[in-house]
C-alpha positions as CSV (number, residue, x, y, z in Angstrom):
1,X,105.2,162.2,133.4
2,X,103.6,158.9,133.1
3,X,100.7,158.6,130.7
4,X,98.4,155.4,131.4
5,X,95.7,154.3,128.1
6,X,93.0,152.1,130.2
7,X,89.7,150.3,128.5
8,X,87.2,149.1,130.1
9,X,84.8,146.0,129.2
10,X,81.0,147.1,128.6
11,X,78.9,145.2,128.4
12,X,76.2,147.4,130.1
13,X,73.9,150.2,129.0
14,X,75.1,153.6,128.7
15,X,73.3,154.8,132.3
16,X,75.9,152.5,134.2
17,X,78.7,153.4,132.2
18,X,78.1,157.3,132.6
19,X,77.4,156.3,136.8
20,X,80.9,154.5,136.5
21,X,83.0,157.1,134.9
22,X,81.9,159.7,137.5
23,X,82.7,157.5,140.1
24,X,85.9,156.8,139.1
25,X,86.7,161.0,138.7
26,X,85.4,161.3,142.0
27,X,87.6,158.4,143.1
28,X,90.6,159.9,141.6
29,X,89.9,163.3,143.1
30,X,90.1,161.3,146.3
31,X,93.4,160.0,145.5
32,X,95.0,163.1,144.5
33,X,93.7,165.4,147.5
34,X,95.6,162.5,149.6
35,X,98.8,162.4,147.8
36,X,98.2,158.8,146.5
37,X,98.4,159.8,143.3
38,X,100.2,162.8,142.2
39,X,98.5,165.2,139.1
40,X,100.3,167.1,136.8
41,X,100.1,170.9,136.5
42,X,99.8,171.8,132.1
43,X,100.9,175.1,131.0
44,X,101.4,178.5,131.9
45,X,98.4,178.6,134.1
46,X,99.3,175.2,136.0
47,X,95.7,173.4,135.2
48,X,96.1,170.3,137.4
49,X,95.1,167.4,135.3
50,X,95.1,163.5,136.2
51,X,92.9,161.8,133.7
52,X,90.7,161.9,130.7
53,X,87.6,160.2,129.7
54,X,85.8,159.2,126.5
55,X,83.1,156.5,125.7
56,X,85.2,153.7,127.6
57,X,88.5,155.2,127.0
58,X,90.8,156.5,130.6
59,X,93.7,158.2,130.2
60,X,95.5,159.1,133.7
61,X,98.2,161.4,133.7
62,X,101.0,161.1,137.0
63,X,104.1,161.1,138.3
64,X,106.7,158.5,137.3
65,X,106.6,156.5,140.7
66,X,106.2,152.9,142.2
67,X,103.7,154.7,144.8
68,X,101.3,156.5,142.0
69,X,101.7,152.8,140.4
70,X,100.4,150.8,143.1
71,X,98.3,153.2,144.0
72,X,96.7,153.4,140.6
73,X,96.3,149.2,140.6
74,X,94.0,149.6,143.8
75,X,91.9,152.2,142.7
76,X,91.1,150.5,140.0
77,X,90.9,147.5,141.5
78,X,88.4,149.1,144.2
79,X,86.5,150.6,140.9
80,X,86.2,147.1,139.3
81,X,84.4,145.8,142.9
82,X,82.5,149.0,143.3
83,X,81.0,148.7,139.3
84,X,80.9,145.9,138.2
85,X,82.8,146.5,135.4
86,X,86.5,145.3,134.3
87,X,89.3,146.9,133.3
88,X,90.5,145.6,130.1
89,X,94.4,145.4,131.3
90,X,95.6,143.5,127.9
91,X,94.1,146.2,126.0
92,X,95.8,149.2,128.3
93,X,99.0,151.1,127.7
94,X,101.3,152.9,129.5
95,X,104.0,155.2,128.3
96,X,106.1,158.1,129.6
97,X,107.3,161.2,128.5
98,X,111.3,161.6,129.7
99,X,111.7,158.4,131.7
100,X,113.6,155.4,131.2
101,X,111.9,152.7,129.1
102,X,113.3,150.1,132.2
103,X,110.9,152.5,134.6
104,X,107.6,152.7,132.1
105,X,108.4,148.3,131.5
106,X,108.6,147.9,135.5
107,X,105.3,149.9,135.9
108,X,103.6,148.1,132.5
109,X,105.0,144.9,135.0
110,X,103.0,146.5,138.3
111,X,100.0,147.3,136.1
112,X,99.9,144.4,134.0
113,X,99.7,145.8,130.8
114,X,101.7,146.3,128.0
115,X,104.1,149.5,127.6
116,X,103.7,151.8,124.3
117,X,106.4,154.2,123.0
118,X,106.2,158.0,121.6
119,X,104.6,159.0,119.4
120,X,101.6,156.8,119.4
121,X,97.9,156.9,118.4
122,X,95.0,157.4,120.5
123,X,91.8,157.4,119.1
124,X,93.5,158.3,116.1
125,X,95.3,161.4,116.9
126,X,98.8,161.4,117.1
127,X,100.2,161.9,120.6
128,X,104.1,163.0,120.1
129,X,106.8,163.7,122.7
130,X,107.3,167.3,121.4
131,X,103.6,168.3,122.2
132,X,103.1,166.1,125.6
133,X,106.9,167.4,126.9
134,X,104.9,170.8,127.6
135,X,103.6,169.8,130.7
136,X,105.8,170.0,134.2
């Protein structure tokens, strides 16, 4: 599992950012239902999860692949055109749970952002391998 931390620049009012963030779910729905970008099933019930939104916070969740990482780069490439907003890509993280730190620096490399290591804090909380190895 790859875990990407994206922010975005705002500098608008809250209406736009809302009209953005839905956009970009329904985006991402697009890319999954086409296999560009592969979810992840979580727990015992196999919810299918692919990102998570607060305030101007993204968090995608996919497969550990060159594909899903390219993929991801023109999606939200598309969504920076379609919005008029800009992904903050010196502020985002990526990180993986069970792959090679050489993989997660070659996709930090494709996404231009810098790479982040378990445990780690978002928002506070403390994210650690133990708890995000659950999913499959």
């Amino acid at each position: 599992m790859v875990m990407v931390i994206f922010n975005m620049i705002i500098g608008v009012i809250w209406f736009r950012l809302t009209a953005a963030a839905e956009g970009l779910v329904g985006v991402s729905r697009k890319a999954t239902k086409k296999s560009l970008i592969k979810e992840l099933e979580v727990g015992y019930k196999k919810v299918k999860v692919n990102m998570l939104q607060f305030a101007d916070n993204t968090l995608f969740f996919c497969d550990a692949s060159i594909k899903s990482m390219y993929n991801l780069k023109v999606l939200l490439n598309y969504f920076e055109i379609a919005f008029g907003l800009k992904v903050n890509f010196s502020k985002s993280r990526i990180g993986g749970v069970g792959i090679d730190q050489n993989v997660i620096l070659r996709f930090a490399s494709i996404l231009n952002c810098e790479m982040t290591k378990t445990p780690f804090k978002y928002m506070g909380m403390p994210k650690e391998k133990r708890v995000l190895g659950r999913c499959s």
